[in-house]
C-alpha positions in Angstrom: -34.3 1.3 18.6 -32.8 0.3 21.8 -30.5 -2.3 19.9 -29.3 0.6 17.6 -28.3 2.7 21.1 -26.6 -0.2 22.1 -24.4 -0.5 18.8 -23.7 3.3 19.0 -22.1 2.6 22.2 -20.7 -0.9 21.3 -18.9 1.5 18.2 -16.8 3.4 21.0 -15.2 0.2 22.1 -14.4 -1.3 19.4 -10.1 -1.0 18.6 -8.2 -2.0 15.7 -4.7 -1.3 15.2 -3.0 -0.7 11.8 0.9 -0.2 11.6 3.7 0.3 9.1 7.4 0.4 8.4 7.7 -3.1 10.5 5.1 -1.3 13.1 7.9 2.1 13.1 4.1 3.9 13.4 0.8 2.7 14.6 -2.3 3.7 14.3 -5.6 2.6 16.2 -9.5 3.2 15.6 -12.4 2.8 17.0 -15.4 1.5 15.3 -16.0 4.8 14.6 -13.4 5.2 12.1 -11.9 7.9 14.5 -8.1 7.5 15.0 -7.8 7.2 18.5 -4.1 6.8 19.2 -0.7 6.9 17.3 2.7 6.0 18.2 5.9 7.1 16.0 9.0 5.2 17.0 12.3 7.3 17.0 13.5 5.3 14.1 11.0 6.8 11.7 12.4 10.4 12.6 16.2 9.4 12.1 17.6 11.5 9.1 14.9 13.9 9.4 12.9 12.5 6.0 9.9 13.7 6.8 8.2 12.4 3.2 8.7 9.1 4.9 7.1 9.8 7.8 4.1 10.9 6.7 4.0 7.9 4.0 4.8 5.7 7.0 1.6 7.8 8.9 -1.2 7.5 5.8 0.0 3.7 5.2 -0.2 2.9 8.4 -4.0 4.7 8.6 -4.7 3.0 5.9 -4.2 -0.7 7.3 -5.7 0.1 10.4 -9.3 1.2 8.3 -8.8 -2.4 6.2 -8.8 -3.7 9.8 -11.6 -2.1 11.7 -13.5 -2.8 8.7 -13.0 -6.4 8.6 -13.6 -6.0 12.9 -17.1 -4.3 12.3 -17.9 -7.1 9.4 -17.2 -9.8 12.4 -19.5 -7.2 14.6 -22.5 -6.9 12.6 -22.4 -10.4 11.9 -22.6 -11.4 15.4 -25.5 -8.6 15.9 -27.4 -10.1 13.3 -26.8 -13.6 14.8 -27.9 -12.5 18.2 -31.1 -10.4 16.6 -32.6 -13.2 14.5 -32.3 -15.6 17.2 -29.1 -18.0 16.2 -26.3 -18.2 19.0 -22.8 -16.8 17.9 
């Protein structure tokens, strides 16, 4: 129980970044999945196309969840590693 407390809290640290439009937005999660931070460059607001934006935005959300996934894979793995015993 006291290892699940200690993922819980490992969660909150845990960043990854996803971006769009060569990185014109970014967004970041934590391990919760909860966007935590996201930066628009002015470049994404010149000529006011605000479809593009928010394509930019949800593309951009969308590689940042393909990355904290793949940084919560690496997580657990090393948990497991550490739980049964094996160094990581």
């Amino acid at each position: 129980m006291e290892q699940m407390g200690s993922f819980q809290e490992k969660l909150k640290e845990i960043r990854a970044t996803g971006s769009s439009g060569g990185r014109m937005v970014e967004v970041d999660l934590d391990g919760r999945m909860e966007m935590i931070d996201i930066r628009i460059s002015p470049e994404a607001m010149e000529g006011g196309d605000f479809e593009m934006l928010q394509d930019l935005i949800i593309a951009a959300h969308s590689n940042a969840m393909e990355n904290i996934k793949e940084v919560m894979s690496r997580e657990m793995g090393a948990l497991a590693g550490m739980s049964m015993g094996f160094p990581v």
